[in-house]
C-alpha positions in Angstrom: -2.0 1.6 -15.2 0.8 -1.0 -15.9 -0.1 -3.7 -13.0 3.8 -4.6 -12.7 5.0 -1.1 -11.9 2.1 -0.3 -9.4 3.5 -4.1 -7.3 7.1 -2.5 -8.1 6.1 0.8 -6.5 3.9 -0.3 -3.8 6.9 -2.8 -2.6 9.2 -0.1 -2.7 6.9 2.3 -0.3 6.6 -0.6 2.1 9.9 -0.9 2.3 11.3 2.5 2.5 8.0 3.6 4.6 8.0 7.1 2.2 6.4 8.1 -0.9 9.3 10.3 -1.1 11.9 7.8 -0.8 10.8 5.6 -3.0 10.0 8.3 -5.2 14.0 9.1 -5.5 14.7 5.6 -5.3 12.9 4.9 -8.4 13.2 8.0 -10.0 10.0 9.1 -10.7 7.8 12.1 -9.4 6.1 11.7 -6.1 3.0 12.5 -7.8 3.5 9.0 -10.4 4.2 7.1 -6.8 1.2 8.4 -5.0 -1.0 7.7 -8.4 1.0 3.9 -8.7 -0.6 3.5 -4.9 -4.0 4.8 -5.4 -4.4 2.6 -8.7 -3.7 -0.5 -6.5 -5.4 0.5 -4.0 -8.4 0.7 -6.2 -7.9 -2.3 -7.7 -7.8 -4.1 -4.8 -10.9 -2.2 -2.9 -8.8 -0.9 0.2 -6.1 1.1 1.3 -2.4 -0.3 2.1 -1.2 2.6 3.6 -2.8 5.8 6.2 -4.9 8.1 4.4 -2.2 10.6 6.0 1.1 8.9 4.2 3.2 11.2 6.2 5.0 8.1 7.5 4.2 4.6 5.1 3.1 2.3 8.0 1.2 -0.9 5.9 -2.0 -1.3 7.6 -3.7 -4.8 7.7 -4.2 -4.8 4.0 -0.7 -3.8 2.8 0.8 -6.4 4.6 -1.4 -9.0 3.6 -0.7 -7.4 -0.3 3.1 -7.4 0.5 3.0 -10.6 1.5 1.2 -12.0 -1.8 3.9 -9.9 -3.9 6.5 -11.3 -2.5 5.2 -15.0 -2.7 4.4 -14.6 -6.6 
């Protein structure tokens, strides 16, 4: 999984608070965002988001991810 565009697609869930959304706004399948989230979230031993994902609310994790993202 390319590190970059996981950060790239996680940022763009936050923000639009929908794997859909983001999915159109990045034009890629929904399934490539969900996968891009679930890599990182691997990676990083947690989950960003609710196991749900109807709505993309961070939980404590995701923020403090967001917040290194946008730092680097």
């Amino acid at each position: 999984m390319d590190q970059l565009e996981a950060i790239r697609t996680f940022l763009e869930v936050a923000r639009s608070g929908s794997i859909t959304a983001a999915a159109t706004r990045l034009a890629v399948s929904i399934a490539m965002v969900s996968r891009h989230v679930k890599g990182l979230e691997t990676q990083l031993g947690t989950g960003c988001f609710p196991a749900t994902r109807v709505v993309c609310r961070l939980q404590k994790w995701g923020r403090c991810t967001l917040i290194a993202c946008i730092s680097s």
